[in-house]
C-alpha positions in Angstrom: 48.3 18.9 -13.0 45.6 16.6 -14.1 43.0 15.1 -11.3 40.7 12.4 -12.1 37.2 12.3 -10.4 35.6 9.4 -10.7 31.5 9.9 -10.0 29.2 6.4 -9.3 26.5 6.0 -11.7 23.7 3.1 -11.5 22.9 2.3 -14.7 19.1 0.9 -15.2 18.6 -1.4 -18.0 15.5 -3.0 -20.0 15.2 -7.1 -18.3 14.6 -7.9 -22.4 16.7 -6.2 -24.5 19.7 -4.6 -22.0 19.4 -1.3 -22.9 19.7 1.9 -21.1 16.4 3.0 -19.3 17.8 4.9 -16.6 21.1 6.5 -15.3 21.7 7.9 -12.1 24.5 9.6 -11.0 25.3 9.3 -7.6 23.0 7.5 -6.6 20.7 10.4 -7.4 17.1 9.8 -7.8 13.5 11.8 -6.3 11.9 8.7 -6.5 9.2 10.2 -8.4 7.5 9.1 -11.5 5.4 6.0 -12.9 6.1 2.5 -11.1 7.0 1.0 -14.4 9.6 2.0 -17.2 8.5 1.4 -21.2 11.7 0.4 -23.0 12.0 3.1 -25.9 13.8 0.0 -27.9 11.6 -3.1 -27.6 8.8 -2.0 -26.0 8.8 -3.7 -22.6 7.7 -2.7 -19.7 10.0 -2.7 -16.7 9.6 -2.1 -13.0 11.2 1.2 -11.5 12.2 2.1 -7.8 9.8 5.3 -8.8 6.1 6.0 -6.9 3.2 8.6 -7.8 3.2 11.6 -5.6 -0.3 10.3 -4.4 1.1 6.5 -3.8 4.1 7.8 -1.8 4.4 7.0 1.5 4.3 10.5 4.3 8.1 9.9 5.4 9.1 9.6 1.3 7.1 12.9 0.4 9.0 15.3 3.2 12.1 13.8 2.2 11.6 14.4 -1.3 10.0 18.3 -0.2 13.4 18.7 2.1 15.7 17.9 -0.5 
């Protein structure tokens, strides 16, 4: 017997050039990293849902710590 799973991904991509930035599975993410995104293809920069541990809000960082 066969079973199909199907798992949600978000799939980030560059505003100039469409390509893959980011993919999260899930819904997945830590929210941690740089604010912006460098497109490995064209060289923009795009905006992330990401934050600097020091730039991320008390409530953000214990979820982050709990998870």
């Amino acid at each position: 017997m066969i079973h199909m799973v199907k798992l949600e991904t978000t799939v980030v991509k560059c505003p100039q050039c469409a390509s893959a930035l980011e993919v999260h599975i899930l819904h997945l993410t830590t929210f941690l990293g740089a604010p912006t995104t460098i497109c490995r293809y064209c060289g923009a920069h795009a905006p992330s849902d990401r934050w600097e541990w020091a730039e991320m809000p008390g409530a953000d960082k214990i979820w982050v710590v709990g998870v």
